[in-house]
C-alpha positions as CSV (number, residue, x, y, z in Angstrom):
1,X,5.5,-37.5,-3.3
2,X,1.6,-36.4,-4.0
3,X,1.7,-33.2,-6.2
4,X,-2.1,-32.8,-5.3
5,X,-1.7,-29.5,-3.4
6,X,-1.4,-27.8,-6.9
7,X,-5.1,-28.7,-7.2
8,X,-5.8,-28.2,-3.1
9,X,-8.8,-26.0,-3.7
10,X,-7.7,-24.6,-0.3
11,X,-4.4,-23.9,-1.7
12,X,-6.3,-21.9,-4.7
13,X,-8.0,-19.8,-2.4
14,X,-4.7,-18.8,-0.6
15,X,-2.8,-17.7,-3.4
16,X,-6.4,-16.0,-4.4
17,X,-6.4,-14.3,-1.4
18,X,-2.9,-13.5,-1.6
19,X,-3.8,-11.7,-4.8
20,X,-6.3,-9.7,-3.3
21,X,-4.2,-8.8,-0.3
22,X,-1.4,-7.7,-2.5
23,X,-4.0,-5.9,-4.8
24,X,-5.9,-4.1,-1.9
25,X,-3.4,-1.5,-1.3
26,X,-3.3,0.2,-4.5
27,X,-7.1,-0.2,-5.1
28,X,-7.4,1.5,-2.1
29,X,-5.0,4.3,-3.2
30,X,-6.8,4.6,-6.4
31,X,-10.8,4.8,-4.8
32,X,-9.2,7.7,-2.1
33,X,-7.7,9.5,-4.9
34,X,-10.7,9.3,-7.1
35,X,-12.4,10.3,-3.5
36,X,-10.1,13.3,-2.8
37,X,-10.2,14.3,-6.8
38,X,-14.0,14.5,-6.3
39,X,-14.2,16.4,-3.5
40,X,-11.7,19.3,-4.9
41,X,-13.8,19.4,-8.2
42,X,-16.8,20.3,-6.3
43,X,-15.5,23.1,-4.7
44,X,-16.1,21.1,-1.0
């Protein structure tokens, strides 16, 4: 009955990088429409 893995620093960085993972796709999204957005402005 340890309720250490709440402070498991390795535990942090999963749910960190579950975080990230869940929060790459619609960065991702956002930086290609900015990209795409860009590139029709300019006339390329």
């Amino acid at each position: 009955m340890k309720k250490i893995d709440t402070q498991d620093p390795r535990e942090k960085l999963t749910k960190a990088r579950m975080q990230l993972l869940m929060a790459f796709p619609f960065f991702g999204e956002l930086v290609m429409r900015l990209v795409l957005h860009e590139s029709k402005t300019a006339g390329v």
